[in-house]
C-alpha positions as CSV (number, residue, x, y, z in Angstrom):
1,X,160.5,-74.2,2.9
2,X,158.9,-71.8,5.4
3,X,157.4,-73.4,8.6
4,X,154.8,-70.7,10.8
5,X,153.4,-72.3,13.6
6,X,152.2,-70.4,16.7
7,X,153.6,-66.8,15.7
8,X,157.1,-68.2,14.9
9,X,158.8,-68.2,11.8
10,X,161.9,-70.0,10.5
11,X,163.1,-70.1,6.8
12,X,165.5,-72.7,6.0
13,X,167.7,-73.2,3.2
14,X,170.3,-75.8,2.6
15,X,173.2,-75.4,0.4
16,X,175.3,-77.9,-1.1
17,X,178.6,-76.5,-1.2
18,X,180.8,-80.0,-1.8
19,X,179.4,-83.0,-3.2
20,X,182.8,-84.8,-2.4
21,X,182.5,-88.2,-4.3
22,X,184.9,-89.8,-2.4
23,X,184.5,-93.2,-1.1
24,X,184.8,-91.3,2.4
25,X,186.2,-88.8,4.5
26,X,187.1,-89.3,8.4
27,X,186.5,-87.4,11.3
28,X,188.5,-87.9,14.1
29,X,187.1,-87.9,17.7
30,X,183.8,-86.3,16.1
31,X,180.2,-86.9,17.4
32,X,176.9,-87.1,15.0
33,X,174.4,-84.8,16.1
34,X,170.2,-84.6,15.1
35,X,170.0,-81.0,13.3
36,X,166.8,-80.6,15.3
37,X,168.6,-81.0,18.6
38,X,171.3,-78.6,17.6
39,X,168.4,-76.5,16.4
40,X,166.3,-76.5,19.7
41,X,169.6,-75.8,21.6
42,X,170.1,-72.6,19.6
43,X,166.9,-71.5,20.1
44,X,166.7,-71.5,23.5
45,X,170.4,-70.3,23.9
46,X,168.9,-67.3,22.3
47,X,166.0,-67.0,24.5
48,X,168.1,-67.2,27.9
49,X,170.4,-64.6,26.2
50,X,167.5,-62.9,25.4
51,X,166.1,-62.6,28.9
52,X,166.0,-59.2,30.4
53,X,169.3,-57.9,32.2
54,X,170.3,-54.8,34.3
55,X,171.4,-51.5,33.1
56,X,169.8,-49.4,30.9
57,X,169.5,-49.4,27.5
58,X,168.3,-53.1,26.6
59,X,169.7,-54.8,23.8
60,X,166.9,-57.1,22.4
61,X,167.8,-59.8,19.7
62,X,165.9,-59.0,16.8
63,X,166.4,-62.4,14.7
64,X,169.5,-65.0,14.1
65,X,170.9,-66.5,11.4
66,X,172.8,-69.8,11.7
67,X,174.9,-71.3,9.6
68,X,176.1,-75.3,10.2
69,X,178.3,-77.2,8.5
70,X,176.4,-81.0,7.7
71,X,177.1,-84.1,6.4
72,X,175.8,-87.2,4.6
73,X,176.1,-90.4,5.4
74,X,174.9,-94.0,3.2
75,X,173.3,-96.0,6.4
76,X,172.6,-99.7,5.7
77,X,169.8,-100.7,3.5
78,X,170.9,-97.3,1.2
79,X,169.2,-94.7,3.2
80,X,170.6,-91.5,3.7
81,X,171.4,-90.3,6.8
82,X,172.2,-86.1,7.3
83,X,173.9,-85.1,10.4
84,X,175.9,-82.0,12.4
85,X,179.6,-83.0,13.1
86,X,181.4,-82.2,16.1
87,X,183.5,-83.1,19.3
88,X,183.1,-86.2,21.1
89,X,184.0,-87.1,24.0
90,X,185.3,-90.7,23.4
91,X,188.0,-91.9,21.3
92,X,186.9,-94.3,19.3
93,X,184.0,-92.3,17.7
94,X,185.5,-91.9,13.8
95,X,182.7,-91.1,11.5
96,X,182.7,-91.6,7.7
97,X,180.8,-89.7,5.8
98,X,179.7,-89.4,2.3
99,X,179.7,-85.4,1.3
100,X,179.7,-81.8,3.5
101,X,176.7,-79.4,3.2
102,X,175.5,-76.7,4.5
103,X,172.2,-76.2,6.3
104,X,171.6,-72.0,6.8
105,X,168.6,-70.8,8.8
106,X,167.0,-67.7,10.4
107,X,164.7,-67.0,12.9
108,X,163.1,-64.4,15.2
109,X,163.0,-64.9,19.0
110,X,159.9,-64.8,20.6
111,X,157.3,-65.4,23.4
112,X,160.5,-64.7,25.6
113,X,158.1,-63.3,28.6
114,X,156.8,-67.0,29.5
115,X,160.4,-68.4,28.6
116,X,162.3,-70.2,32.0
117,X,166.2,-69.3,31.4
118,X,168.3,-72.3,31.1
119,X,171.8,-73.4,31.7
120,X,173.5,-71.9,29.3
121,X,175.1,-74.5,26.5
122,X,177.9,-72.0,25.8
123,X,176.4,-69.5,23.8
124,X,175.0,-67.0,26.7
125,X,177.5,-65.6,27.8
126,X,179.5,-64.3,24.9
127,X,176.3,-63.0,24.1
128,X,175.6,-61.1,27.2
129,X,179.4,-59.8,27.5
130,X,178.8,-58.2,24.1
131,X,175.6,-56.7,25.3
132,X,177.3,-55.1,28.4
133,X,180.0,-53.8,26.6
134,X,177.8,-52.2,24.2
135,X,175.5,-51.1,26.9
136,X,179.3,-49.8,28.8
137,X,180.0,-47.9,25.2
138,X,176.4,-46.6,24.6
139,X,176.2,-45.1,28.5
140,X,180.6,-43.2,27.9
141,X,180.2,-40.1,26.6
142,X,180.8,-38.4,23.9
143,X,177.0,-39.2,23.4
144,X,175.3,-40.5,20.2
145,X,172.8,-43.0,18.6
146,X,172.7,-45.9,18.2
147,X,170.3,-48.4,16.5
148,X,171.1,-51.6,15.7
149,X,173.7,-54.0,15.7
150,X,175.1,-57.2,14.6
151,X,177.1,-60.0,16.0
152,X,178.5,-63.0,14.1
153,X,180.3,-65.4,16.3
154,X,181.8,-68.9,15.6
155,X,181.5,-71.9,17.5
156,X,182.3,-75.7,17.6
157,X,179.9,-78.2,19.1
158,X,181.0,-80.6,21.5
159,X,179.0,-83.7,23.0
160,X,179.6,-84.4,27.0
161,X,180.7,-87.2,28.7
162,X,177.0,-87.4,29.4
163,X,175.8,-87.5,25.9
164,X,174.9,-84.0,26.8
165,X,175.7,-80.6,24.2
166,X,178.1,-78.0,24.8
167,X,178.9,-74.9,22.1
168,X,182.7,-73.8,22.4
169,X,183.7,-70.5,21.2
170,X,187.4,-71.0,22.2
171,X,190.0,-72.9,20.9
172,X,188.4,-73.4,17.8
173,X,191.8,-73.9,16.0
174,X,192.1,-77.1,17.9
175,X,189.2,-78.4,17.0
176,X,189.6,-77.5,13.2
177,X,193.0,-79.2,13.2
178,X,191.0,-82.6,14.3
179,X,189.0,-82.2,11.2
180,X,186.2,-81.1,13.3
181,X,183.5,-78.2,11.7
182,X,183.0,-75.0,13.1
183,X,179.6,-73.4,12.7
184,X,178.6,-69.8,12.7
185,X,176.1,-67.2,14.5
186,X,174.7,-64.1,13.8
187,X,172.6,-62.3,15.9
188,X,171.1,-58.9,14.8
189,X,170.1,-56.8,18.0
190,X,167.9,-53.5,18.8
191,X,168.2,-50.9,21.4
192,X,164.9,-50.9,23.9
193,X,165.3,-47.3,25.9
């Protein structure tokens, strides 16, 4: 399905890579997440990271592609329910779920001029320490071009005390030994001299 609204454009595709017919599987310590929250926290991730910085040349962010692991879940009266899995922050948050899926996307950033930066969720500054070091490698001679580049980072998502989101890019081994699903990142980038 292809949504343009407003001069942006996302494709989305969902693939189901296990229908699990298992009466259920548990997640320990996980958190349900709306996709569209995870979604609008990704975008503007990208725009803050996206945001002009110092040093010369810019590294703009051309599009993204994400990739998150779902799931499915019977709620009562039959419907279906499809969710993002991740860290919680209390205990006695099991989820059971039905089947895993997973929900790929891409996008192109834009209108970034008029976009107020945020406090970054987790992924900005990854983001940005790549850009510098690429800006640190571009600017060390011997000289030479460069065009384009691509960065594919993985992540965990974590719900706050405050029912707030956070992405984690470290320790993801914990997390994967809780039975909690890591999602992935890539982000395709330009040089602006």
């Amino acid at each position: 399905m292809m949504n343009q609204s407003n001069n942006k454009t996302m494709y989305f595709s969902v693939f189901f890579l296990f229908m699990l017919n298992l009466s259920a599987i548990r997640f320990a310590h996980s958190a349900e997440f709306e996709i569209d929250e995870i979604i609008t926290a990704i975008k503007n991730e990208i725009k803050t990271a996206n945001i002009s910085e110092l040093g010369s040349p810019k590294f703009k962010i051309e599009s993204v592609s994400v990739t998150l692991a779902v799931v499915s879940m019977q709620e009562e009266k039959g419907a279906i329910s499809v969710k993002i899995v991740g860290l919680g922050s209390e205990v006695e948050n099991d989820l059971t779920f039905d089947s895993r899926h997973i929900l790929s996307f891409s996008f192109q950033p834009t209108g970034a001029s008029s976009f107020s930066p945020e406090i970054s969720l987790g992924l900005v500054e990854p983001i940005k320490k790549v850009k510098s070091t690429l800006r640190k490698a571009y600017n060390t001679p011997p000289s030479f071009n460069m065009e384009a580049f691509t960065f594919k980072l993985e992540f965990g998502i974590e719900k706050n005390a405050d029912g707030g989101i956070r992405f984690r890019i470290l320790e993801l081994e914990d997390l994967k030994a809780q039975n909690v699903s890591t999602h992935y990142i890539t982000i395709h980038m330009k040089i602006i001299n």
